[in-house]
C-alpha positions in Angstrom: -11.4 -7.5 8.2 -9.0 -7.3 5.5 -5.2 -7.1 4.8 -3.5 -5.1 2.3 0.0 -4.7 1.3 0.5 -1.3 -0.2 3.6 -0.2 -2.1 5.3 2.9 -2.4 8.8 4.6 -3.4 10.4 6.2 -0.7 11.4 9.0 -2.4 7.8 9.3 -3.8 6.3 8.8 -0.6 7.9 7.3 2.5 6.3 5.8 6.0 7.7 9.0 7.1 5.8 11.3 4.9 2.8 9.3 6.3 3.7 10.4 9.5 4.3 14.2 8.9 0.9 14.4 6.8 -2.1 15.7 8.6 -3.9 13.3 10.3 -1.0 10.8 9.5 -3.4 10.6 6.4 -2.9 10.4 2.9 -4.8 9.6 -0.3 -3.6 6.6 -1.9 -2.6 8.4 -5.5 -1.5 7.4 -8.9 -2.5 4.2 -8.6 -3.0 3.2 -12.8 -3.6 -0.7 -12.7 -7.2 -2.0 -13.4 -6.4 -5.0 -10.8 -5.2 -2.7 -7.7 -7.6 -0.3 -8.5 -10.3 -3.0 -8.5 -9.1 -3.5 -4.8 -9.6 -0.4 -3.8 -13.2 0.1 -5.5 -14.3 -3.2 -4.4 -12.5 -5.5 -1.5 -10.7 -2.6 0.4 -13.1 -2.1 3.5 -12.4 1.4 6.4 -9.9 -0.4 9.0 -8.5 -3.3 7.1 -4.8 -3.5 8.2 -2.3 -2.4 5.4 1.5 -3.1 5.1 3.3 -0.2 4.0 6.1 -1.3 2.0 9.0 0.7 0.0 9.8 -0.7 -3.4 12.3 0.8 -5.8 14.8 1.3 -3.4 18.4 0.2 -2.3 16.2 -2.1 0.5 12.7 -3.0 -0.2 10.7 -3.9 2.3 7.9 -3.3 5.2 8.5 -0.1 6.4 4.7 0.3 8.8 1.5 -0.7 9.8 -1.4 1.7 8.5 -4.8 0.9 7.7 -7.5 2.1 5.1 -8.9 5.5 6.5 -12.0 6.0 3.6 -14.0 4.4 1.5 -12.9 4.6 -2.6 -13.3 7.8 -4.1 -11.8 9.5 -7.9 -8.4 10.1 -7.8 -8.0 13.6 -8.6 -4.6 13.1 -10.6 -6.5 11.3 -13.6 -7.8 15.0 -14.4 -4.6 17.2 -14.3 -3.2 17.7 -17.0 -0.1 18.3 -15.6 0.0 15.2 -13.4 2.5 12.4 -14.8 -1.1 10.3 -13.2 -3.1 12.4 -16.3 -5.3 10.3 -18.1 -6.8 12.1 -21.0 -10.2 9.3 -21.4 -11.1 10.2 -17.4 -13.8 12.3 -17.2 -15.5 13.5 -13.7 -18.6 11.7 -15.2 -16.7 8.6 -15.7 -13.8 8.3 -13.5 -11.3 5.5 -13.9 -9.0 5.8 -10.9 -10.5 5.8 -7.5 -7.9 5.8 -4.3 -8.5 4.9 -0.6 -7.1 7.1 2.1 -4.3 5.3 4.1 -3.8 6.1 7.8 -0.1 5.5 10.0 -0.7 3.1 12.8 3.4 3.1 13.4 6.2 3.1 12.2 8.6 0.0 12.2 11.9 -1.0 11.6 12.6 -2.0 8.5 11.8 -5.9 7.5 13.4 -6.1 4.5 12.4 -8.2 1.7 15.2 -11.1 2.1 13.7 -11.3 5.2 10.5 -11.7 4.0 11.9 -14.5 1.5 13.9 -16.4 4.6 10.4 -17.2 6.3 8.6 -20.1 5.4 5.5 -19.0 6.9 5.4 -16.4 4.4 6.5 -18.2 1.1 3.1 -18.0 -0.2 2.6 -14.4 0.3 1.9 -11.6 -3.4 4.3 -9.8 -2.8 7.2 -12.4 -3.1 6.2 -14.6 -6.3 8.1 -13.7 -9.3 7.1 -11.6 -11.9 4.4 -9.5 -9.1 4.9 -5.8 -10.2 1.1 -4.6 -8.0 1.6 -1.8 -6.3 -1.1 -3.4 -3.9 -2.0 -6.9 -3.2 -3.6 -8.9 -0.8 -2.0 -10.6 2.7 -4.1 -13.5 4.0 -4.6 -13.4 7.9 -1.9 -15.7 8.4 0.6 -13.7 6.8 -0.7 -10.5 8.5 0.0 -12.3 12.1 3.3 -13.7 11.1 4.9 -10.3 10.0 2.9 -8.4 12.8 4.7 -10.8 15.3 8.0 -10.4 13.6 7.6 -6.6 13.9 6.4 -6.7 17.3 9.5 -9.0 18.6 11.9 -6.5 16.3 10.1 -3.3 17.1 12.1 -0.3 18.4 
């Protein structure tokens, strides 16, 4: 099993959207960058684990747990043309975004990204290098246990 950080702007799509949408599933839109995408089509595997983090906000930061719900599949954005996710050279022939569905395991508090940043045990990990703008990136199994403990000892 894998491990998956996934961003997403609260005010976009929060972990409590996840949590009112059916199934506590969603599709993994508007994803337009070759390298996450490339995650999705080819390392993201039905049950990896996947940190649900909110970016673009007044406190980044791991919001839930979820997991990958569904193999890759086209992202149906790419073809509406009234979608800010449009892309006009996306045809259903030849798709160039594909998606993943994401399913809630829980909600957590927040652990905000200067937390993430304060533990050593995490130094290493995407998310906080400099200069990282994915909207998903990989988490090594170390990493998953050390903020899965943290949550757990934190956890409402």
């Amino acid at each position: 099993m894998s491990h998956w950080l996934m961003k997403s702007e609260p005010d976009e799509f929060s972990i409590d959207d996840l949590a009112r949408a059916p199934k506590k599933t969603t599709p993994w839109f508007g994803v337009r960058n070759y390298q996450a995408r490339n995650y999705m089509r080819d390392a993201m595997r039905v049950g990896d684990g996947v940190l649900f983090y909110h970016s673009s906000c007044a406190v980044p930061g791991i919001a839930g747990l979820a997991r990958v719900a569904s193999g890759p599949y086209p992202d149906e954005t790419q073809f509406d043309p009234k979608s800010p996710y449009y892309d006009p050279k996306s045809t259903r022939a030849n798709p160039r975004w594909l998606l993943v569905d994401v399913a809630l395991e829980r909600k957590t508090r927040l652990l905000p990204l200067e937390e993430l940043r304060a533990r050593p045990e995490l130094a290493d990990m995407v998310v906080l290098r400099r200069g990282n703008r994915l909207s998903i990136t990989p988490v090594t199994a170390r990493e998953w246990a050390a903020v899965v403990k943290r949550l757990g000892r934190d956890a409402p």
